[in-house]
Structure formats: C-alpha cells, structure tokens
VOLO-281109 format. One line per 4 residues: number of its first residue (from 1); their letters; for each residue x, y, z of C-alpha. Coordinates in nm, 2 decimals. Each point is the difference from the previous one (the first is absolute). Example, Ala and Ser with C-alpha at 12.3 -4.5 7.8 and 13.67 -1.06 7.14 Angstrom:
BEGIN
1	AS	1.23:-0.45:0.78 | 0.14:0.34:-0.07
//
This chain:
BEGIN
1	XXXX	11.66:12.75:10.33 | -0.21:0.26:-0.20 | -0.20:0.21:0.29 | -0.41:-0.06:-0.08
5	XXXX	-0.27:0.18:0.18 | -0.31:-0.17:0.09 | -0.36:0.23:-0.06 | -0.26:-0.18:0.14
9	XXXX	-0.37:0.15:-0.17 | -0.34:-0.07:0.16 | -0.23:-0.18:-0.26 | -0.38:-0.01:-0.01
13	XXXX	0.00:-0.39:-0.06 | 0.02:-0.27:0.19 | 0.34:-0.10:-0.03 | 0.08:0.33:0.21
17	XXXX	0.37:0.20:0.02 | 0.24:-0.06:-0.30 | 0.31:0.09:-0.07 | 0.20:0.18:-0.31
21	XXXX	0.37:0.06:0.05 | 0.22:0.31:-0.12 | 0.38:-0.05:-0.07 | 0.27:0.20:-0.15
25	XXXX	0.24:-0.19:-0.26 | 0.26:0.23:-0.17 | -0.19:0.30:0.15 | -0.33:-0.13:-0.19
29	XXXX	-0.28:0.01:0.25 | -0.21:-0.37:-0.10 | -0.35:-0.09:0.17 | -0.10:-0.36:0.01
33	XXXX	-0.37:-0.01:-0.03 | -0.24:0.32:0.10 | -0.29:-0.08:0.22 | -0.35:0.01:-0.05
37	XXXX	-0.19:0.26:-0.27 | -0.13:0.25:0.32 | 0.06:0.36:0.01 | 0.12:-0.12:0.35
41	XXXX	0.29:-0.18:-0.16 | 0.13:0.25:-0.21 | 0.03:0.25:0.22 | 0.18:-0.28:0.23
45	XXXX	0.21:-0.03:-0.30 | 0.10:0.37:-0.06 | 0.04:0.03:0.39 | 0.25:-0.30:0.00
49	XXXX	0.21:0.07:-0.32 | 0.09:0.27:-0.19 | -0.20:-0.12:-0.36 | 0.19:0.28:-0.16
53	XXXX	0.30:-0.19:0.01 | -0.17:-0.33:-0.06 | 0.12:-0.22:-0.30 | -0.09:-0.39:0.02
57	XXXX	-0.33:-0.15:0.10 | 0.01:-0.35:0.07 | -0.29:-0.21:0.05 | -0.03:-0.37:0.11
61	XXXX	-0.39:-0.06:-0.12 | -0.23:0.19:-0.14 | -0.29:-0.03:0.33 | -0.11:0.31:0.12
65	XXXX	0.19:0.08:0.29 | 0.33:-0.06:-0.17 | -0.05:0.21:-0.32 | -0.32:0.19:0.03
69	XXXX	0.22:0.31:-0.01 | 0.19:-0.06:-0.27 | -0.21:0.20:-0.29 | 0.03:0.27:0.24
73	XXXX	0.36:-0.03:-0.01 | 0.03:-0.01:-0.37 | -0.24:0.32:-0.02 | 0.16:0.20:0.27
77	XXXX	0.38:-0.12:-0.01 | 0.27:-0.05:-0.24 | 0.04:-0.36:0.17 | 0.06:-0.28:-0.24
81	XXXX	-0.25:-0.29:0.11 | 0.09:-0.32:-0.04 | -0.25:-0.30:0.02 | 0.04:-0.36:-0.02
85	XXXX	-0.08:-0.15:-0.40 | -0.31:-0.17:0.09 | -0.19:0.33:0.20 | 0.09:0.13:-0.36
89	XXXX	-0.18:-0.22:-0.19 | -0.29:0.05:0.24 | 0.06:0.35:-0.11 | -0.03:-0.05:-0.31
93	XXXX	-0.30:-0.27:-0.04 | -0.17:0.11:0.31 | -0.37:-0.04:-0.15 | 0.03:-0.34:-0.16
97	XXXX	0.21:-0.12:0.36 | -0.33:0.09:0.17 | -0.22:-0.13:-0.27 | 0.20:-0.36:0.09
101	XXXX	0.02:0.06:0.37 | -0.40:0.01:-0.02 | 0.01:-0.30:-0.21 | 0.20:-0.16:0.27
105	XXXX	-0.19:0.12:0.30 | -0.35:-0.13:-0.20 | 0.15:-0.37:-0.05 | 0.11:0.00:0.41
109	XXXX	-0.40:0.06:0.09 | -0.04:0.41:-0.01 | -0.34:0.06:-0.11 | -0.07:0.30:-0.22
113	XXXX	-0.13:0.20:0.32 | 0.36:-0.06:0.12 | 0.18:0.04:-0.29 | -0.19:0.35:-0.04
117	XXXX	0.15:0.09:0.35 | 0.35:-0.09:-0.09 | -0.04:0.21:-0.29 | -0.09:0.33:0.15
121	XXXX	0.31:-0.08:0.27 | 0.27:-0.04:-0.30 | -0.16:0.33:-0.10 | 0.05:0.17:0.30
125	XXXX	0.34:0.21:-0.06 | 0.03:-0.02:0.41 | 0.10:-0.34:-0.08 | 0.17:-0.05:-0.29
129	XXXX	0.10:0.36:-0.08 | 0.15:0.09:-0.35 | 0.30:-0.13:-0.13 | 0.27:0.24:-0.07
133	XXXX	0.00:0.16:-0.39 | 0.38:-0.08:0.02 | 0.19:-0.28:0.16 | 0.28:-0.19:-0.12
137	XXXX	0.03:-0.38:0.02 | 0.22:-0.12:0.32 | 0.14:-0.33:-0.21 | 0.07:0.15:-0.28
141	XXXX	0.15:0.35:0.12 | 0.35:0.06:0.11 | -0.03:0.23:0.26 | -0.02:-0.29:0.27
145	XXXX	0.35:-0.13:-0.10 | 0.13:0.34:-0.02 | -0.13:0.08:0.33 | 0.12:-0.30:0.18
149	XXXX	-0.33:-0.14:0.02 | -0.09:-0.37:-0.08 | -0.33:-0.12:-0.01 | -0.14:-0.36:0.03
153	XXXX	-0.35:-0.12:-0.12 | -0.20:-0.17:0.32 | -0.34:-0.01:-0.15 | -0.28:-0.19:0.13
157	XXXX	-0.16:0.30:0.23 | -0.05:0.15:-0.32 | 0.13:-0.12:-0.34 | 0.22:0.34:-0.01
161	XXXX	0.20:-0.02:0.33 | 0.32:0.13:-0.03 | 0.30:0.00:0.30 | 0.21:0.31:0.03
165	XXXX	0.37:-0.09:0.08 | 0.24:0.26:0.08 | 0.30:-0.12:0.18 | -0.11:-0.18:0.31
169	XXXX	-0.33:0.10:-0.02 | -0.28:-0.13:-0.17 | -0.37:0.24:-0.04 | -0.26:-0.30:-0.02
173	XXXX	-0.36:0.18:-0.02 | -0.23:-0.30:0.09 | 0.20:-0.28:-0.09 | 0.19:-0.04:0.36
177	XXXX	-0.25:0.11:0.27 | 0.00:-0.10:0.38 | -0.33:-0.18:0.14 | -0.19:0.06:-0.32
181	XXXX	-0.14:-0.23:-0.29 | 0.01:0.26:-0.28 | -0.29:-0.13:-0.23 | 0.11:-0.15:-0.33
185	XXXX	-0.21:0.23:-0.26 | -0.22:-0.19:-0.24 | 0.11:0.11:-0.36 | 0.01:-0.07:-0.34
189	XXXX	0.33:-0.10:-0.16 | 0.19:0.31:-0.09 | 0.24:-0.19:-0.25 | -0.27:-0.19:-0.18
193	XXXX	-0.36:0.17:0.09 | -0.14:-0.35:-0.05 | -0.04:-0.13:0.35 | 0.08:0.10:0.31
197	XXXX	0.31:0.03:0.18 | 0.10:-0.25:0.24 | 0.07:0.17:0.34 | 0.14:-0.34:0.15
201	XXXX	0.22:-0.12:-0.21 | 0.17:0.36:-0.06 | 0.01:-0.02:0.39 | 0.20:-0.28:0.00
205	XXXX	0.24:0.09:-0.26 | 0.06:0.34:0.22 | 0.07:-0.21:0.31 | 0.36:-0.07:-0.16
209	XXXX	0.01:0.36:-0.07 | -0.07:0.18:0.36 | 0.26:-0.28:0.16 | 0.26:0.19:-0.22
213	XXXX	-0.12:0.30:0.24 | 0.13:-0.16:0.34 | 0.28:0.20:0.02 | -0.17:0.34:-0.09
217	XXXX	-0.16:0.23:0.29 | -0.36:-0.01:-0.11 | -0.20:0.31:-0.07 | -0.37:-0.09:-0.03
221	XXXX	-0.32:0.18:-0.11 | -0.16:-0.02:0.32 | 0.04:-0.14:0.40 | 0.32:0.15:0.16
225	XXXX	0.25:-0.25:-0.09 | 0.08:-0.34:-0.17 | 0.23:-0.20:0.27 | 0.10:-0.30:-0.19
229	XXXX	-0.09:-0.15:-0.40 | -0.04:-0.30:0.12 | -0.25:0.05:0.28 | -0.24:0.22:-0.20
233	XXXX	0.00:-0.25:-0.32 | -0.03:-0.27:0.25 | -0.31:0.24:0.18 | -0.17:0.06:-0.34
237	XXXX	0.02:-0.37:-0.05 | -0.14:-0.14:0.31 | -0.26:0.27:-0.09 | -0.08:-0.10:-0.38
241	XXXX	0.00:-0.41:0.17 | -0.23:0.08:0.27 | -0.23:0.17:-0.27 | 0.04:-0.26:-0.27
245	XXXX	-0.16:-0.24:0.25 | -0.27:0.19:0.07 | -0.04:0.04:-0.39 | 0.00:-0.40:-0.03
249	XXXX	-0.29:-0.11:0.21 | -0.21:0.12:-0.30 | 0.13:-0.22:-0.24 | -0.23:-0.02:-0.33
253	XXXX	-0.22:0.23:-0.19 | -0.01:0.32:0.22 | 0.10:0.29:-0.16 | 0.27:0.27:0.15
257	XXXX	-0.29:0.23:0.03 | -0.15:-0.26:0.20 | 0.27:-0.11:0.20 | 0.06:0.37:0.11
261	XXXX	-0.40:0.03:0.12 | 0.06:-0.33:0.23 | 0.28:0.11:0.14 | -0.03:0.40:0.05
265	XXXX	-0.34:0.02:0.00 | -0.19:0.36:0.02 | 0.32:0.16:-0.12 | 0.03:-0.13:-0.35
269	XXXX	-0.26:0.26:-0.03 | 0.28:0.21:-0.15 | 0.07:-0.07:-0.31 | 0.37:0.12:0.05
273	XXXX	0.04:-0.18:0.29 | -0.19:-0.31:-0.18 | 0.25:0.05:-0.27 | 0.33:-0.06:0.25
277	XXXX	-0.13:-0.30:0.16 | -0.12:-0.15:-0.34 | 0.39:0.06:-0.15 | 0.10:-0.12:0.35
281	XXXX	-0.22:-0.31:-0.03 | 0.15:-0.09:-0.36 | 0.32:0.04:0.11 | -0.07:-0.27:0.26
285	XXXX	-0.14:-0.25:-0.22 | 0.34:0.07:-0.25 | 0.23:-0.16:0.29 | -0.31:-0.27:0.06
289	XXXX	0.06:-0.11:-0.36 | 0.38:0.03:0.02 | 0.12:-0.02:0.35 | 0.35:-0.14:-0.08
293	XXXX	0.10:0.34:-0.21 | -0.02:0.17:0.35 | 0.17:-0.27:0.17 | 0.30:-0.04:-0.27
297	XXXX	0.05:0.38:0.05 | 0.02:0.00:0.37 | 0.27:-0.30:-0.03 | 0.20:0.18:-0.23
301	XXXX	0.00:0.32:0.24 | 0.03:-0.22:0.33 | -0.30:0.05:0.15 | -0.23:-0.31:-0.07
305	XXXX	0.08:-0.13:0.31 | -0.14:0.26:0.23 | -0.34:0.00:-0.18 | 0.01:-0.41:-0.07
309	XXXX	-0.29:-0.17:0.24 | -0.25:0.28:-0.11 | 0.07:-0.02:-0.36 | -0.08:-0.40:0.03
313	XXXX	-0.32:0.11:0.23 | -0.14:0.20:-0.26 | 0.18:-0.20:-0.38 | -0.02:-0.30:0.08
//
C-alpha cells in the first residue's frame, strides 16, 4: 500500500475543511489537489510539505478549494501540475465559457440585476482564482502511468471530475462525499459550446464508474471518511429523489429562477447562491424527463432495489 498523508485546510466557504493528500512514489513527493487560494493555505502548505522537493500536482476539479493554489505552485515551485482536459479547455476559452454560462443562467429566469451580480462573483479572484500559466493535461500525459497512478472520469459534480487511483486507494475530490449532495454545476458544454452540459445524464454514466471503486479505501475532498460506495451513492440518491419531488410539484411554465424563489425564499438573494440552486433545480427536471436513465444505472450497479418505492413515489 503506498503510505498517503491526509492535510486537512480550513476554507472560507461554505463547504468548510477539505482535503489534499501528499505521497511519495519512487521518492517523488505528489500532492492531490491544494486547497483554497488564502495566504492561510499556503503557509499550511509549506508547513506540511517540503515544496522544495515537490514534483506532481494533481487536481480533481478545478473549484476553488481544490485548486486555488495551484498558480501559486506553478510560480513558486518546480511542480509539474496536472489538470483534468476539460479545466483546460476552461483555461483556454474562459471568456466565451462565461459569455454562455450567462446565456444559460438568463434562459433559467436570472434577470439582468442578477446576472450583473453573478458577474462581479466570477470576477472575484477569491473565487475562481487564476489558472496556472503551465499545466499539463492529465489524459493525455504519461506521468500518471509512469507513476502508478490511474485515473477514472466520474463527472456530473462538475463536467471535469477526475478519480485518482493509486493502488488501493482512490483520491475522489467531490465526487464520493459522506452526507452531502454536492451541487451539479450549471455549465455550458465543454466539447461542443452549443448547449449546456447535461449534469444528469453524465451522473448516471459515472454511477458504473464509482462501483469499480468498492474495493478501494476512499480518500475524499471533505467529511472525515467514506465508509462504504454503496451507502453514499445510495445517500446522494435518496437526496437528489427527495429533491426531485420537491422540484415536481411545480410542473409547467416556472422558470429555475423561479422555482429557486418558491422554495429558498429570502436567500436567492445571492446571485451565487441563486446560481447553485438554479443548476441544482435543472438537474432535477433532467431525471424528471428521463427517470429510467437513473434507474437502468442503479440496476446495472445493484442498487435499484434499495432506492425502488421512492423512485416510483417521485417517477411515476
């Protein structure tokens, strides 16, 4: 078993602690993600591993506490970072993502006030900090194969996602997460920047995926542990049914935007916040439209069962 050491980093959001782990393969010292873009952080960072000796950067997805300190790295290190191929592309067509993602956000029910507000948050480097000047591609390097490292897409979170497999362990960033629905981002298609990308049915393509994952020892972005696959996809499930039910008493004309007001109330007065329960509210009408992708999925892993009479409650 290669030896990993958990650093867990305080974060100024409201997903709270994450984690980044620090390995040594051949004598290479390898981080998986970094934590949050603070000043906090780094030090944390410098205090925890010697960044002198660092030489692979990881990262699972490009959100701010699992990569916000990887420009810093670039600068200050001679760390190669690697990043899944999609963050790159966001990389690389950043302003004409956002010019869609406001396009996306406008045909869900964001006014202009609120799409103003959404803009000066994207522009806040607090929370999407810069991209590192160099990176190279994960899928197309091969450092991961040299290293012993698989990796395994598991998007739906995010359309990035990436699972970090070294021997018996697998570094999941959000995709595996105990007691918490990780919000499926709202997003324009990264492959064909003509619509947007379809959180649910990646989902349910990665379902096949993480049950590859139930013999690894599970090393997740945040909460302490992950006990069992099954029991948190089954837990994120009974979450995403509960919601989509909720979702389907306002059947018709609303809008996301408006859906999100009727049910959250005073706090879709953030527009960031707004934002996450609007992707979370698409999401929902997805497996509304196409309740039998989810269901086909869980058969083929062996978990349908488990979740059966409140899937008919809420699809049928």
């Amino acid at each position: 078993m290669v030896p990993m050491r958990q650093h867990t980093i305080h974060t100024p959001y409201m997903v709270g602690e994450v984690h980044c782990y620090s390995t040594e393969i051949n004598g290479e010292l390898v981080l998986f993600d970094t934590g949050p873009a603070t000043p906090e952080a780094l030090v944390f960072l410098r205090e925890q591993i010697d960044l002198s000796r660092l030489r692979y950067v990881f990262i699972t997805h490009c959100h701010v506490d699992h990569y916000g300190l990887a420009s810093v790295l670039a600068e200050q290190t001679s760390a190669e970072i690697l990043l899944p191929r999609k963050d790159a592309i966001k990389i690389a067509r950043h302003g004409e993502r956002f010019a869609h993602i406001e396009r996306l956000i406008g045909d869900c029910g964001f006014d202009e006030a609120s799409t103003r507000g959404f803009r000066r948050i994207v522009q806040d480097v607090q929370i999407f900090p810069p991209f590192p000047d160099r990176y190279t591609i994960v899928e197309e390097s091969e450092i991961p194969a040299r290293l012993g490292i698989s990796w395994l897409a598991c998007p739906g979170h995010s359309q990035s996602d990436l699972v970090y497999r070294i021997g018996d362990l697998a570094v999941t960033g959000d995709v595996l997460l105990r007691n918490i629905f990780q919000a499926p981002l709202l997003d324009v298609d990264l492959d064909t920047f003509s619509d947007r990308f379809r959180n649910y049915d990646a989902y349910c393509g990665s379902l096949l995926h993480l049950a590859t994952l139930r013999d690894c020892r599970i090393l997740p972005g945040h909460r302490e542990y992950v006990a069992s696959i099954d029991e948190t996809i089954l837990d994120y499930v009974r979450k995403m049914l509960e919601r989509a039910g909720q979702v389907k008493k306002f059947a018709g004309s609303a809008s996301p935007r408006d859906i999100a007001g009727r049910l959250f109330a005073e706090a879709v007065s953030d527009a960031f916040f707004t934002y996450l329960k609007v992707s979370e509210i698409v999401f929902m009408r997805d497996f509304l439209a196409e309740p039998e992708r989810l269901r086909k999925s869980l058969e083929l892993i062996g978990l349908f069962d488990r979740v059966a009479e409140l899937y008919a409650a809420v699809a049928d």
